[in-house]
Wavefront OBJ file of the C-alpha trace (Angstrom):
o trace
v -0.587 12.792 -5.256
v -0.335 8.958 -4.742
v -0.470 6.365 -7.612
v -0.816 2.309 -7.645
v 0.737 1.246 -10.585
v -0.445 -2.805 -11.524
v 0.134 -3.462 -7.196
v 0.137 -7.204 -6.421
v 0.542 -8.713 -3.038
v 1.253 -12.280 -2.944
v 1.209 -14.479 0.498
v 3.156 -17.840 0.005
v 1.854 -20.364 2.245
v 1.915 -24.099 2.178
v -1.024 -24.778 0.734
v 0.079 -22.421 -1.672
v -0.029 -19.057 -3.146
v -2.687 -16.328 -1.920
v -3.317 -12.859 -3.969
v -4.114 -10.052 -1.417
v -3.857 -7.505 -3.944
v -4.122 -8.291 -7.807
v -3.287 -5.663 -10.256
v -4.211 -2.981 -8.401
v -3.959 0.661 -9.875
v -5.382 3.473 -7.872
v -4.463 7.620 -8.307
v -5.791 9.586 -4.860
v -5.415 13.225 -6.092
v -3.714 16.009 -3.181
v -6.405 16.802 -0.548
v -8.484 13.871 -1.400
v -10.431 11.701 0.807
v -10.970 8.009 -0.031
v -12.304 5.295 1.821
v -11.605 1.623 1.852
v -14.043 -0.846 2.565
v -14.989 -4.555 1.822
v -15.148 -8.003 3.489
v -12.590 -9.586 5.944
v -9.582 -10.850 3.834
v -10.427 -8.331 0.885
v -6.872 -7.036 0.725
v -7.783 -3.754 2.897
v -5.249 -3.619 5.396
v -2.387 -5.606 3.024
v -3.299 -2.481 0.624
v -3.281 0.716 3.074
v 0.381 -1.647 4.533
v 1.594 -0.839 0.711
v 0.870 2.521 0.579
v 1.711 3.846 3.595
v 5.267 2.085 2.823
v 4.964 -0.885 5.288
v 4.267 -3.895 3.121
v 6.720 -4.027 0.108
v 4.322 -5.094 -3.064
v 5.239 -8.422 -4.871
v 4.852 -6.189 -8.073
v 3.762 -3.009 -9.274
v 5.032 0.413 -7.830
v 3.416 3.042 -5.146
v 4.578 6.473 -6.263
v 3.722 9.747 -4.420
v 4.581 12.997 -5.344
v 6.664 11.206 -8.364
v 8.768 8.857 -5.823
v 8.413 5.277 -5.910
v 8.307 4.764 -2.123
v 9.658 1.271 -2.563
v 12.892 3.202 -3.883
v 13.332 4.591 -0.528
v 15.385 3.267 2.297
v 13.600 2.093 5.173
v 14.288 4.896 7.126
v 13.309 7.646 4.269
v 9.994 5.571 3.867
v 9.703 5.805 7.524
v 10.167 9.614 7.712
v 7.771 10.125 4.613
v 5.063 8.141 6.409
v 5.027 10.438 9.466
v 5.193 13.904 7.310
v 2.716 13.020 5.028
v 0.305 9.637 5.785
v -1.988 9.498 8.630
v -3.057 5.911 10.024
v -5.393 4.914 12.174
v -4.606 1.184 13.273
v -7.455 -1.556 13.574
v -5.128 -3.453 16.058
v -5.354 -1.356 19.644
l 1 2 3 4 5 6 7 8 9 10 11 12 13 14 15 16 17 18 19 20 21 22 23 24 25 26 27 28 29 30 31 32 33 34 35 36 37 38 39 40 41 42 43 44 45 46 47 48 49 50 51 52 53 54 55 56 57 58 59 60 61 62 63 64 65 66 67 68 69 70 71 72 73 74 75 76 77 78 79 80 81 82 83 84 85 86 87 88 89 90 91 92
């Protein structure tokens, strides 16, 4: 099970702030399939970064299987992500 809880992403550049993610709150049940889709500079790839533990969220919390993942050291996020997260990278 994997839950968003209020997820915001926030890029500070100087010409100021950009929202990648705003408020997002998501629950993907255990065996689910879900696909992510929308325009270039949607927030796709700064979302799937956050849940698969690689992108730290400005707010909100990414729990799975009752762990906020963001509680985790780097290295037990790390581990997590190979036994139970399977990416396919748009950058080959």
């Amino acid at each position: 099970m994997l839950r968003l809880e209020k997820v915001s992403r926030v890029y500070r550049t100087r010409r100021g702030d950009v929202k990648a993610l705003d408020k997002v709150s998501l629950f993907i049940d255990k065996g689910e399939f879900v696909v992510v889709r929308g325009p270039s500079g949607s927030g796709k790839t700064t979302l799937l970064l956050s849940i698969g533990g690689m992108l730290r969220p400005t707010e909100g919390q990414v729990i799975a299987d009752g762990s906020d993942i963001y509680a985790m050291s780097e290295r037990d996020r790390a581990r997590f992500r190979a036994k139970n997260i399977g990416f396919v990278f748009q950058l080959f």
